[in-house]
C-alpha positions as CSV (number, residue, x, y, z in Angstrom):
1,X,0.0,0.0,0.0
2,X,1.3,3.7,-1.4
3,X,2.2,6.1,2.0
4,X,-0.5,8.3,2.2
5,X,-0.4,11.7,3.4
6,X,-3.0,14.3,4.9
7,X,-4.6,16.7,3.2
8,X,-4.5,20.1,5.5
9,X,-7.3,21.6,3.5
10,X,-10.4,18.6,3.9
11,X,-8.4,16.2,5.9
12,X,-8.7,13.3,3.9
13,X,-6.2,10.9,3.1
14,X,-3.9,11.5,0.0
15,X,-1.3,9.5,-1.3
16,X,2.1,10.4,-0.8
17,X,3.6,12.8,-3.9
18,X,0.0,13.7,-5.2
19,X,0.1,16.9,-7.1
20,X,-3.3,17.8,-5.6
21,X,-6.3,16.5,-3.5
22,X,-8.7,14.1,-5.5
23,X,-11.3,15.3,-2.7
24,X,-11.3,18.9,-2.6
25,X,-9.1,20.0,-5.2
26,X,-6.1,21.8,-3.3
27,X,-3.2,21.5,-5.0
28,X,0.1,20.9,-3.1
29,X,3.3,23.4,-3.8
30,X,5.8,23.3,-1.7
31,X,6.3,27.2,0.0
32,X,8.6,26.5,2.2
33,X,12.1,27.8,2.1
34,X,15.5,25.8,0.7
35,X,16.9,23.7,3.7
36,X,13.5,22.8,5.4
37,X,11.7,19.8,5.0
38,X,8.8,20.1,1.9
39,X,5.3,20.8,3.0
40,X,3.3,17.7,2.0
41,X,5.9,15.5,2.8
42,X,5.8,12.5,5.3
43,X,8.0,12.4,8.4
44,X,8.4,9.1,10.4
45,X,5.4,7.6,8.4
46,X,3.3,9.7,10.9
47,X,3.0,13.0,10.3
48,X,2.4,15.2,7.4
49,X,4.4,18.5,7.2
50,X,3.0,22.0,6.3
51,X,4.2,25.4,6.2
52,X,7.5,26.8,7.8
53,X,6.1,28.7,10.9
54,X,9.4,30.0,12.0
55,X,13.2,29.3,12.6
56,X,15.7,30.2,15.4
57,X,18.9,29.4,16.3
58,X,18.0,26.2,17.3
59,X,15.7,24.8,14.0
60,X,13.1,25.0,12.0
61,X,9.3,25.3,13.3
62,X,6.6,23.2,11.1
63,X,2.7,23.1,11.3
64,X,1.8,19.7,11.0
65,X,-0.7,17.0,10.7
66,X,-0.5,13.9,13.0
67,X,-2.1,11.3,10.3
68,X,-2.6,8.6,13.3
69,X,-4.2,10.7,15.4
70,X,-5.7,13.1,13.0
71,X,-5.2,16.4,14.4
72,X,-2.7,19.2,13.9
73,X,0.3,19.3,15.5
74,X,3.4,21.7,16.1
75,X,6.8,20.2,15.0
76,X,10.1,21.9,15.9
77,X,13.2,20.2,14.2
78,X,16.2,20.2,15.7
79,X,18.7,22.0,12.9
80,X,21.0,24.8,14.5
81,X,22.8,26.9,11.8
82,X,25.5,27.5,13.4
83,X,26.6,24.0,13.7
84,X,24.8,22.2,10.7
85,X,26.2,22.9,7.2
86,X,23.3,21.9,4.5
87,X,20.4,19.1,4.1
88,X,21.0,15.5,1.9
89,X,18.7,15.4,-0.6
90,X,16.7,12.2,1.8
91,X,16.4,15.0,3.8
92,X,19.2,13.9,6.2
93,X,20.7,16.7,8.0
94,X,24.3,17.2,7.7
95,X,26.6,18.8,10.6
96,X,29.3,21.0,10.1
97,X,32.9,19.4,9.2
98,X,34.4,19.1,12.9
99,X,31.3,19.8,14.5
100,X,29.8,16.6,14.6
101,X,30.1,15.3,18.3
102,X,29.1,18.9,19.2
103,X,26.2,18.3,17.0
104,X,25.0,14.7,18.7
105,X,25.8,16.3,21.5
106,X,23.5,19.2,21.9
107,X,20.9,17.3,19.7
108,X,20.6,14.6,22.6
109,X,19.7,17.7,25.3
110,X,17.1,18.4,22.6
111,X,15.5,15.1,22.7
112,X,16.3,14.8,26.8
113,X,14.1,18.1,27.2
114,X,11.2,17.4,25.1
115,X,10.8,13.5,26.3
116,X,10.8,15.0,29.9
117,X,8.2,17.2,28.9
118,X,6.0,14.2,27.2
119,X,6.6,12.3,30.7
120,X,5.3,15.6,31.9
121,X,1.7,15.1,30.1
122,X,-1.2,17.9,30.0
123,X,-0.5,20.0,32.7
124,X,-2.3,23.3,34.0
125,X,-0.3,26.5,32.1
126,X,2.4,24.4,29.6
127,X,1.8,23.7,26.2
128,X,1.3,19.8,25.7
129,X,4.5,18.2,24.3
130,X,3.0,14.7,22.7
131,X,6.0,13.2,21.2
132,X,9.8,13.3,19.9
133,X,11.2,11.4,16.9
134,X,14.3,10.8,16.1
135,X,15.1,10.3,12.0
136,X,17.0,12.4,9.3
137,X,19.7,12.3,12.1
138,X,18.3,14.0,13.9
139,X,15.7,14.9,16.3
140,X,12.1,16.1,15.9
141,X,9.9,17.3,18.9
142,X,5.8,17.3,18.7
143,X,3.6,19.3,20.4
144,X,0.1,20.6,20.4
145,X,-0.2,24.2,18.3
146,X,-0.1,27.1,20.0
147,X,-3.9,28.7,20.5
148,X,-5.1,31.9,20.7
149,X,-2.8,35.1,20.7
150,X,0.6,35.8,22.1
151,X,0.6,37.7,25.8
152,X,2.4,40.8,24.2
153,X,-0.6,41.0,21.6
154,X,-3.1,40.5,24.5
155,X,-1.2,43.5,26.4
156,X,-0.9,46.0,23.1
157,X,-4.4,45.9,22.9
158,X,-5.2,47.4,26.4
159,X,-5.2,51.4,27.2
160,X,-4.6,50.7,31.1
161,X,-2.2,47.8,32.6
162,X,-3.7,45.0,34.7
163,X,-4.3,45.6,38.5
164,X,-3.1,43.1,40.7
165,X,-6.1,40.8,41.2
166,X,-6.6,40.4,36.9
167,X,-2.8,39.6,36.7
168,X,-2.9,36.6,39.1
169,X,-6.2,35.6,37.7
170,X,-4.3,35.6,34.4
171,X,-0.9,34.1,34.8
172,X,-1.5,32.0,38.3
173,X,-1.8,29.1,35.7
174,X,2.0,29.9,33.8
175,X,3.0,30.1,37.3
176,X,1.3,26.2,38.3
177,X,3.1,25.2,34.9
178,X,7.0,26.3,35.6
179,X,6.4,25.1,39.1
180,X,5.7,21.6,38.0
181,X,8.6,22.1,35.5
182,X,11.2,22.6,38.2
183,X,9.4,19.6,40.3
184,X,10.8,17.5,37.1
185,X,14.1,19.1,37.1
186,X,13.8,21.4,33.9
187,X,14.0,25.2,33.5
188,X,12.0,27.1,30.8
189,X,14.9,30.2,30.4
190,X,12.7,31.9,28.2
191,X,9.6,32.8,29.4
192,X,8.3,36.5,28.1
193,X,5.1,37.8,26.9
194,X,5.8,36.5,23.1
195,X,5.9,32.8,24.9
196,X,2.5,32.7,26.9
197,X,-0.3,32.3,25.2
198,X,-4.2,33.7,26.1
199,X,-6.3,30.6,25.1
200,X,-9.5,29.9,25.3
201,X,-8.1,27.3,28.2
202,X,-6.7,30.5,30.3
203,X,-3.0,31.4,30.0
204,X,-0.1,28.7,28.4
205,X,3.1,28.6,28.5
206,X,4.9,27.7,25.0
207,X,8.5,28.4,23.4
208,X,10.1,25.6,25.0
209,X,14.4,25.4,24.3
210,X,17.6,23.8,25.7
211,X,19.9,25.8,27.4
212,X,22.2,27.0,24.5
213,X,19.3,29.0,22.8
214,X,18.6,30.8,26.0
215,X,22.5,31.6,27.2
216,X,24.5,34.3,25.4
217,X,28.1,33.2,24.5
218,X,27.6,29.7,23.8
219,X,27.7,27.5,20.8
220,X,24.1,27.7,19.0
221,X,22.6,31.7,18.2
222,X,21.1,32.7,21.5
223,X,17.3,34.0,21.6
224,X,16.8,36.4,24.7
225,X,13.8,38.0,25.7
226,X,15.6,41.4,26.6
227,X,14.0,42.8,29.6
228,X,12.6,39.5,30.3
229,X,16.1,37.0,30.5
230,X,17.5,36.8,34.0
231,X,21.5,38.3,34.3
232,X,22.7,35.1,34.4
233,X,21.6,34.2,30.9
234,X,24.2,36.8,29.5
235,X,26.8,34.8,30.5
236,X,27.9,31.1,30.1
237,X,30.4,31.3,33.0
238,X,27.4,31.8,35.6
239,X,24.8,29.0,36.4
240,X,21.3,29.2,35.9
241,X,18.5,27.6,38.7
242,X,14.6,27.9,39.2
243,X,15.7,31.7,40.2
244,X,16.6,32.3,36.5
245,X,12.7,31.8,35.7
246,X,11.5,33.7,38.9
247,X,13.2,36.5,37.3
248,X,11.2,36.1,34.1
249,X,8.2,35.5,35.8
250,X,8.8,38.7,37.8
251,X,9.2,40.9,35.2
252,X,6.4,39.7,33.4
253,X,4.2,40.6,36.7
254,X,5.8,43.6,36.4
255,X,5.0,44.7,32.6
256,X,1.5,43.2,32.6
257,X,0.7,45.3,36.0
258,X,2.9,48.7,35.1
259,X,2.0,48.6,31.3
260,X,6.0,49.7,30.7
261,X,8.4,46.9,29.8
262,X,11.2,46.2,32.1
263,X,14.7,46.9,31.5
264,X,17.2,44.7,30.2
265,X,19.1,43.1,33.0
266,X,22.8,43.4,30.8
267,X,21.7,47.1,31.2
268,X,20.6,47.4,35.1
269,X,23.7,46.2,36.1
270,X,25.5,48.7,34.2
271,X,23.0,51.1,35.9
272,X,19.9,50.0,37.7
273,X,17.6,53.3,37.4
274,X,14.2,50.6,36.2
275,X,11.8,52.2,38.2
276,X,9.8,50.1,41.2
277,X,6.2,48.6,39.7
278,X,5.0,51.5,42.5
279,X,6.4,53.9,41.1
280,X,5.0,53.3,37.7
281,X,1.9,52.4,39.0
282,X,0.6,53.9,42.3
283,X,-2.4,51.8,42.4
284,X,-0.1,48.9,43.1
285,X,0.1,47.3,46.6
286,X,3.1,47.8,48.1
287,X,3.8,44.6,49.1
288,X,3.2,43.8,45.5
289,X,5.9,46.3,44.4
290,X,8.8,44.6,46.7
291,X,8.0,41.3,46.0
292,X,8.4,41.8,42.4
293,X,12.0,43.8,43.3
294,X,13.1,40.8,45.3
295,X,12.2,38.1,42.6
296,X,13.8,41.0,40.0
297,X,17.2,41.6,42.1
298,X,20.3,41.1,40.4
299,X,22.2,38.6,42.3
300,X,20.2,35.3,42.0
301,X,20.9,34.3,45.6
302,X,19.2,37.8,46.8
303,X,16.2,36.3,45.0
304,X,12.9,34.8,45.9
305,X,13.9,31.5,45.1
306,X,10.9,29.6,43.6
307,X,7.2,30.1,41.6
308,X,5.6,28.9,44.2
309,X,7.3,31.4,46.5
310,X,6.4,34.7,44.4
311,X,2.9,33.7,43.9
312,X,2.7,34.0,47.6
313,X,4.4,37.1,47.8
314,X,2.0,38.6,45.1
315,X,-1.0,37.1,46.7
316,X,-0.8,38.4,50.0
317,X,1.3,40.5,52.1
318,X,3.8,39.1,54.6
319,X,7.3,40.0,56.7
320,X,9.3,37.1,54.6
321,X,8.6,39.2,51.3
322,X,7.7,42.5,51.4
323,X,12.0,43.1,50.7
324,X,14.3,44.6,53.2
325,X,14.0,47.9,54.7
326,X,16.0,49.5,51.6
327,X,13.2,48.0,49.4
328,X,10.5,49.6,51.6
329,X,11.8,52.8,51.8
330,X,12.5,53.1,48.4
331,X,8.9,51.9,47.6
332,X,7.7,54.7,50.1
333,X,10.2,57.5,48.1
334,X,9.2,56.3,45.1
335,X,12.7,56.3,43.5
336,X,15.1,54.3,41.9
337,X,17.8,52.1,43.7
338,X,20.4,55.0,42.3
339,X,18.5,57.9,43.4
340,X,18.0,56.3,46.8
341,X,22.1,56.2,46.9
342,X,22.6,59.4,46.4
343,X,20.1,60.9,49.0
344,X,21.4,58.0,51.5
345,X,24.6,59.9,51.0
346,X,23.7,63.1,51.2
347,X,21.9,62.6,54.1
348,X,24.9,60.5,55.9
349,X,26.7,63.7,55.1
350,X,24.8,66.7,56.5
351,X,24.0,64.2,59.7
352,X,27.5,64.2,60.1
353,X,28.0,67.0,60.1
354,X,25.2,68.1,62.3
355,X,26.2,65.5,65.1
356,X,30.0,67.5,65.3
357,X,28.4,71.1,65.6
358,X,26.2,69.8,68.4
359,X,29.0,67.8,70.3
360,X,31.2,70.8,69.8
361,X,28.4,73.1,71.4
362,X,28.0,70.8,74.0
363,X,31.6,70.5,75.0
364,X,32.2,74.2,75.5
365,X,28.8,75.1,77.4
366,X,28.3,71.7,79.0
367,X,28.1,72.3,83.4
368,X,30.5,70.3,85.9
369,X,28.2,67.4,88.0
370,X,28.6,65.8,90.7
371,X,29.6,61.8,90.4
372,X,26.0,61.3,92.8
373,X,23.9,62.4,89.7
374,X,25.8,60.4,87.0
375,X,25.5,57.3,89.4
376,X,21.7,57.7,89.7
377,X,21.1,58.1,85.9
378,X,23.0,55.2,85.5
379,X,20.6,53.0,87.9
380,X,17.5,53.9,86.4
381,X,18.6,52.2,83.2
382,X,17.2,49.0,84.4
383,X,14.1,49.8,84.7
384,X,13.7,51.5,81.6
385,X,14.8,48.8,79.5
386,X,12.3,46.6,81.4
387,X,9.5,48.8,80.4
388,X,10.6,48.2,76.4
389,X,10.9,44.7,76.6
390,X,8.4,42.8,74.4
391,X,4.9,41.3,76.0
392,X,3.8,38.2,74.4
393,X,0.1,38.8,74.8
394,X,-1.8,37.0,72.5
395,X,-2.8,33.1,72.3
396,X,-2.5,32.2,68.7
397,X,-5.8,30.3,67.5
398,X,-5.8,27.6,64.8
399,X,-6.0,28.8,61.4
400,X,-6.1,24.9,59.8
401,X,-9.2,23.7,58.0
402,X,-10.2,27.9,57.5
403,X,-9.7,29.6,54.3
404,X,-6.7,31.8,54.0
405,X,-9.1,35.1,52.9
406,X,-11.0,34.5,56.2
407,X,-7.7,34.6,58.1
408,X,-5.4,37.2,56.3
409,X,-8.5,39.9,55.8
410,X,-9.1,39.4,59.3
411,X,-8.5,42.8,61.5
412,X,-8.4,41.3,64.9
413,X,-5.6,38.5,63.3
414,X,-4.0,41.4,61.5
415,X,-3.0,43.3,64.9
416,X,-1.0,40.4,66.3
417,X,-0.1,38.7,62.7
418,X,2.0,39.4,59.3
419,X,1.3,36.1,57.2
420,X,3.3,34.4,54.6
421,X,1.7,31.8,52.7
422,X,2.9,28.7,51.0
423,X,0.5,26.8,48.8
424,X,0.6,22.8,47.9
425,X,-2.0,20.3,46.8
426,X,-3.9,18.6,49.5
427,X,-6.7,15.4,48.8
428,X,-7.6,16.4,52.3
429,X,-8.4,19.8,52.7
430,X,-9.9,21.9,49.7
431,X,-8.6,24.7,47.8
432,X,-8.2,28.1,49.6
433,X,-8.2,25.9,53.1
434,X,-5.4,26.7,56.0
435,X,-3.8,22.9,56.2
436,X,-1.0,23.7,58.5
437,X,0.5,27.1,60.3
438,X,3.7,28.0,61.7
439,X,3.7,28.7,64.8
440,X,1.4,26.5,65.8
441,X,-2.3,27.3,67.6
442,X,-1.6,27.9,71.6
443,X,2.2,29.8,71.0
444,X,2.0,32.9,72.9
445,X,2.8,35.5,70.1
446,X,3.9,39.0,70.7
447,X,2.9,41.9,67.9
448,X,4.0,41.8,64.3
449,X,5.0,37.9,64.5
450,X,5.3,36.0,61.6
451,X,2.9,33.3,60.9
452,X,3.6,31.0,58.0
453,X,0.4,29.8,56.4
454,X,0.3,26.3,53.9
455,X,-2.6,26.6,52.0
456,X,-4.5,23.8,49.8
457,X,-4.5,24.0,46.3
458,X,-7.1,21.4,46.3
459,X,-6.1,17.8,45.2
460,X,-4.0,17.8,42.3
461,X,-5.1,16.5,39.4
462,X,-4.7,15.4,35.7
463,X,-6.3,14.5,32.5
464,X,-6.5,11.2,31.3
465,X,-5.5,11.3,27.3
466,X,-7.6,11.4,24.5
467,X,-5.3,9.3,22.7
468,X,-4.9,6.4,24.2
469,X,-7.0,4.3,22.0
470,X,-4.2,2.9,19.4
471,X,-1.8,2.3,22.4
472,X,-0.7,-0.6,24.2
473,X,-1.4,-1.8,27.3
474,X,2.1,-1.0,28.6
475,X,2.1,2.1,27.2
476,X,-1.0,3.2,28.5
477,X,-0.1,2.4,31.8
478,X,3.2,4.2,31.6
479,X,1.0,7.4,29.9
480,X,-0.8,6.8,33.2
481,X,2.0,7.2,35.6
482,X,3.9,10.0,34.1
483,X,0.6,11.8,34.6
484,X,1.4,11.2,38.7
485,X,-1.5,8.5,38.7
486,X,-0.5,5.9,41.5
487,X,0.8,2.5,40.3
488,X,-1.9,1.1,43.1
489,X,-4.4,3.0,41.8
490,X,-4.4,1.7,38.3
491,X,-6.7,-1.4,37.4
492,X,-6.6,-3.8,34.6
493,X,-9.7,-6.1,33.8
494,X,-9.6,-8.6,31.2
495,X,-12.9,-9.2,29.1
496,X,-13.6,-12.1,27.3
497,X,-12.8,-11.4,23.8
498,X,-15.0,-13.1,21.1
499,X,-12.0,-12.9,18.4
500,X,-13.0,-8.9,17.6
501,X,-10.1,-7.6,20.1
502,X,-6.3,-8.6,19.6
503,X,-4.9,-10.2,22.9
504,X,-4.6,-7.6,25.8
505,X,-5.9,-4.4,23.3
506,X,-7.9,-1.9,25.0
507,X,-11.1,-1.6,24.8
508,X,-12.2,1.1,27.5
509,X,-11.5,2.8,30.4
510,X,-13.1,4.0,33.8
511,X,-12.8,7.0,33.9
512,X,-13.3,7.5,30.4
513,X,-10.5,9.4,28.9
514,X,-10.6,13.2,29.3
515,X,-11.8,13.1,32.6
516,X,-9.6,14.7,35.4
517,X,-8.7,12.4,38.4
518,X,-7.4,13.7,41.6
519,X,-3.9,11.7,41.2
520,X,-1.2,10.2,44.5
521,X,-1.1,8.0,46.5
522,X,-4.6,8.8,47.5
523,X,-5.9,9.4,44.3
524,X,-8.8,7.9,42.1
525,X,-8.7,4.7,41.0
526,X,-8.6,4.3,37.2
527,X,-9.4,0.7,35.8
528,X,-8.5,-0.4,32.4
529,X,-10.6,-2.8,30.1
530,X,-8.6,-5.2,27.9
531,X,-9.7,-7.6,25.5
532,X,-8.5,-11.3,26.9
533,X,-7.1,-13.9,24.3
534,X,-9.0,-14.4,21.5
535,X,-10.9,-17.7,20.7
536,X,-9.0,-20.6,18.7
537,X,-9.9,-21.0,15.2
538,X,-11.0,-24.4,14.5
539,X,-12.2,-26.7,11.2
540,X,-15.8,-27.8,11.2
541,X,-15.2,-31.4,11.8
542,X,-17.6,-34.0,9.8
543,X,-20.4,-34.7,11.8
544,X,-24.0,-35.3,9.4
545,X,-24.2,-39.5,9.5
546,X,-22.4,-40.0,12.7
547,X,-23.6,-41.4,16.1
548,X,-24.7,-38.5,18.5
549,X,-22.2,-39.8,21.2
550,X,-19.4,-39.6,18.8
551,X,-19.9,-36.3,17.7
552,X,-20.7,-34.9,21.3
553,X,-17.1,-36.2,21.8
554,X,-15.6,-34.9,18.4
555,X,-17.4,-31.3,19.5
556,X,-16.4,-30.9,22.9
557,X,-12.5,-32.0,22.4
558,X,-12.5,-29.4,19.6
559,X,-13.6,-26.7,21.8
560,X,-16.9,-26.1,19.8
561,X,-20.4,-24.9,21.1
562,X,-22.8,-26.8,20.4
563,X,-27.1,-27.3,20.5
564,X,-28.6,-30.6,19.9
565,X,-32.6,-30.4,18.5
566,X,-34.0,-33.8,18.8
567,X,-36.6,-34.8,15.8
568,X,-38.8,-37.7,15.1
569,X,-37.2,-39.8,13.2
570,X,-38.5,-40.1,9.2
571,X,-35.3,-41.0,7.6
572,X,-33.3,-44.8,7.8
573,X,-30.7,-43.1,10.4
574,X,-31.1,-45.3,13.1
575,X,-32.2,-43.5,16.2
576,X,-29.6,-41.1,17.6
577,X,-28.1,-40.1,14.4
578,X,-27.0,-36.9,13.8
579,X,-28.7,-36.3,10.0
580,X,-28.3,-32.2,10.2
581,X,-25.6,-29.4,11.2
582,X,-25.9,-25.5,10.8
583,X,-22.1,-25.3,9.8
584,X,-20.7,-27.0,6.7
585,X,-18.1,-29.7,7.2
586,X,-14.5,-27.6,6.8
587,X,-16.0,-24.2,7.7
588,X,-13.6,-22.2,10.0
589,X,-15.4,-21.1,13.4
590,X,-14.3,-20.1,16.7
591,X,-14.1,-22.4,19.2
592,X,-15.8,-21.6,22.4
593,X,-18.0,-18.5,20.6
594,X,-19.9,-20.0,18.1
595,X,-22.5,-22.2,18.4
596,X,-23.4,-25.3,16.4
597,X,-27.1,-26.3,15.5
598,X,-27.5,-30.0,15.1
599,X,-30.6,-32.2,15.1
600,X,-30.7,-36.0,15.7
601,X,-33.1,-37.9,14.9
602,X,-34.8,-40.3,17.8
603,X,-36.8,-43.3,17.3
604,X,-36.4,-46.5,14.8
605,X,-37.1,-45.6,11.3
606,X,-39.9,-46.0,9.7
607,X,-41.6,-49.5,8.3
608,X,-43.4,-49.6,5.4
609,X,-47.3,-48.2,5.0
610,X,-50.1,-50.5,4.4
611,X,-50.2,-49.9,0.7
612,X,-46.6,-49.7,0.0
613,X,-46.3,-53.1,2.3
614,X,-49.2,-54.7,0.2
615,X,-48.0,-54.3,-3.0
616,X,-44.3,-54.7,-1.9
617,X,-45.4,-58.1,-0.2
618,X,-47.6,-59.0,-3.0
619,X,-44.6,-58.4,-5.6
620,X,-42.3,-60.4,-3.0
621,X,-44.7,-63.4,-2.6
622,X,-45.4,-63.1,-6.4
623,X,-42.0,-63.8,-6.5
């Protein structure tokens, strides 16, 4: 059978090198430009190329069709100019002459970070990657297309920047996304409003890359989001960490809620004069403004250190990240960490020299005292530092099983407490519910204590794939896990398969796929339904003539079904014989499904009628 292609106009299936569809009529030209694969050609017997969406410094962007699956697809294809020379004409791509281990080298880290991302499945703010291929020596990585319209087209369109409750509305799910990222180990490094995209699923996060398209200096042509890339990115002699996408995510808090873009980080360490998101915008929070200059500082170990973390910090105020007092005061000024230097100094200054004029004054005029006086000021100290010391007043109650807006708006809480929260997912408590605080309910507290909150994010949960259907059991079940569904919590039944299923295909599934499970140890049970082996295929044996005992034993050591309908006898079968069966003699049928009808005949055969026996015995005596 000819490889068939899809058509990206109907749909239909086309065979491979058609100059046009015989459905609809589109005719096929190849647009794309010289060293990309051809639109309408085949890759991996799978997927059907289209247009050239884009290229960067590490390959070529396709739109796609997945012909098993039959929906379109995203392909990126691992080609980086600066170390691949040209394209065979089998569409083989060729590295540079003393650049090929660099070559298998970076293209591996390709194929690492995208098979990490499939194990990653469909996952609450992240574009779904749904497979990598390797072929044409290279690697080829498959995701769903991107929806909707860029964040920085979202953002042009608006007259007034996003207050602070629209901007975690928006991006809380970008934030979920790079936090599950860093739970697997991997880093995004490029994250910037021209990489998340408004859908009509809420914000994703797209553009994924290996580390040499995100770091300046190194072998492939770096792509940085200017404004956007953490310092560390301009450099391959520093190390990146979660912090690097912090950074990112920071600054785009900070354009979406200031409505200016941020300024390059190569630049604010030259000079950092990027005003604070307060000063841009006084409708801002403060504690909003100095949590985004602490994700947004300079040195990444000054930074808050994790997604999680700044979501709190945006969310809700709290000591641990509302900044240092620097940060504060410069947030109540309203000026730049510069401008804030220079009036640090020039206050330093005229202090000085205020404190010298006023000893000076006090040395020449100051009275002689007798040592009684200077002994008595000296033993009222005690008592005053007595009076300063800190009363710890107030029992603190239990916050857990409460939701956190009950307990952080409350005024009463609020004259005693500054809260930090931390938020996880919980199968016990719902979303927006306390599950555990720090210190715990009974401390005595004094004013202004800390109390660390850990809120539920509900239970976590995931989707079970659409596309599961032409997939192995094995691979189902591996789908399954990488999703985070327990290995305990996954079932498999075996059906009796009447020779319609192959031997352990699947057949259904409970939940049925694209339902969301709460997943753990503790989450919902998914069972599988496969098809069990398939009946034998067996030769009618002869059976019309025979003895019903004999064929009853031919039948049931064959395997075969059978249904015996007992008939007077009017044949010369002696009684017992089988003289009918509803399945030729040779016939192929399954053994154990299907069901033979036989009929045997019971009684003696007939004798001969009165006429017939008349005549018969007249003839024989006439004989």
């Amino acid at each position: 059978m000819a490889q068939q292609i899809i058509c990206d106009h109907c749909m239909s299936n086309v065979d491979l090198g058609a100059q046009s569809c015989p459905y609809c009529g589109k005719r096929f030209v190849n647009t794309n430009p010289a060293g990309a694969l051809p639109a309408h050609s085949l890759l991996a017997g799978r997927y059907t190329i289209g247009r050239c969406l884009g290229l960067d410094g590490e390959g070529i962007t396709y739109s796609a069709i997945d012909g098993k699956e039959m929906r379109r697809v995203t392909i990126k294809e691992y080609v980086p100019v600066s170390i691949c020379a040209a394209r065979a004409a089998d569409g083989r791509v060729l590295p540079r002459a003393g650049r090929e281990v660099l070559f298998k080298t970076t293209r591996m880290d390709f194929a690492d970070l995208y098979r990490s991302l499939v194990r990653l499945g469909r996952t609450e703010g992240l574009v779904t990657v749904l497979d990598v291929v390797e072929t044409n020596d290279t690697a080829y990585a498959v995701r769903e297309p991107d929806e909707g319209a860029p964040l920085s087209r979202y953002l042009a369109g608006r007259e007034e920047p996003l207050t602070q409750e629209e901007a975690l509305v928006l991006l809380r799910p970008v934030v979920y996304g790079v936090d599950a990222m860093h739970r697997m180990g991997l880093l995004h490094r490029g994250i910037s409003p021209d990489t998340i995209w408004i859908t009509p699923q809420g914000a994703k996060l797209s553009g994924f890359a290996t580390q040499g398209l995100r770091t300046a200096g190194g072998e492939i042509k770096c792509q940085l989001a200017d404004g956007y890339a953490a310092p560390e990115q301009y450099s391959v002699a520093e190390f990146d960490g979660k912090y690097t996408d912090v950074y990112s995510l920071a600054a785009v808090f900070y354009r979406v809620m200031t409505g200016i873009e941020p300024l390059g980080a190569n630049l604010r360490r030259m000079d950092d004069n990027m005003p604070s998101a307060r000063t841009a915008n006084r409708e801002l929070p403060g504690f909003v403004s100095a949590a985004l200059a602490r994700a947004m500082r300079l040195v990444p170990a000054e930074r808050i250190q994790s997604a999680s973390e700044l979501l709190a910090a945006l969310t809700a105020p709290s000591r641990e990240v509302t900044g240092s007092k620097w940060d504060q005061l410069r947030e109540k000024l309203g000026m730049t960490d510069r401008q804030l230097k220079i009036l640090g100094i020039a206050a330093a200054a005229a202090l000085l020299v205020i404190i010298i004029s006023v000893i000076a004054i006090l040395n020449l005029n100051r009275p002689r005292k007798p040592q009684s006086s200077s002994s008595s000021s000296v033993s009222s100290s005690p008592a005053s530092t007595s009076s300063s010391a800190e009363v710890k007043d107030y029992t603190l109650p239990s916050f857990t099983g409460k939701q956190v807006q009950d307990v952080t708006g409350n005024t009463e809480y609020l004259k005693y407490c500054m809260f930090s929260t931390e938020y996880e997912f919980s199968d016990e408590y719902d979303e927006g519910e306390i599950i555990s605080q720090t210190p715990s309910a009974g401390t005595k507290i004094g004013a202004n204590t800390v109390v660390k909150l850990v809120v539920s994010k509900g239970a976590e949960t995931a989707t079970i794939p659409e596309d599961i259907g032409g997939m192995s059991l094995g691979d189902i079940k591996a789908k399954l896990y990488s999703l985070g569904i327990a290995e305990n919590k996954v079932q498999v039944v075996t059906q009796e398969n009447d020779g319609t299923y192959a031997e352990n295909q699947f057949i259904k599934m409970d939940p049925v796929p694209g339902t969301a499970v709460k997943i753990g140890d503790n989450g919902d049970a998914v069972t599988i339904y496969v098809a069990g082996k398939p009946p034998a295929q067996v030769k009618m044996p002869a059976v019309v003539g025979k003895a019903r005992a004999d064929v009853e034993s031919t039948l049931a050591s064959a395997g075969i079904k059978y249904h015996i309908t007992e008939v007077a006898n009017t044949t010369s079968y002696a009684s017992g014989t089988v003289i009918e069966s509803s399945v030729a003699e040779g016939t192929t049928i399954r053994a154990g499904v299907d069901t033979v009808e036989l009929k045997v005949v019971v009684g003696d055969p007939p004798g001969p009628t009165d006429d017939g026996g008349a005549g018969a015995g007249g003839q024989n005596s006439g004989g």
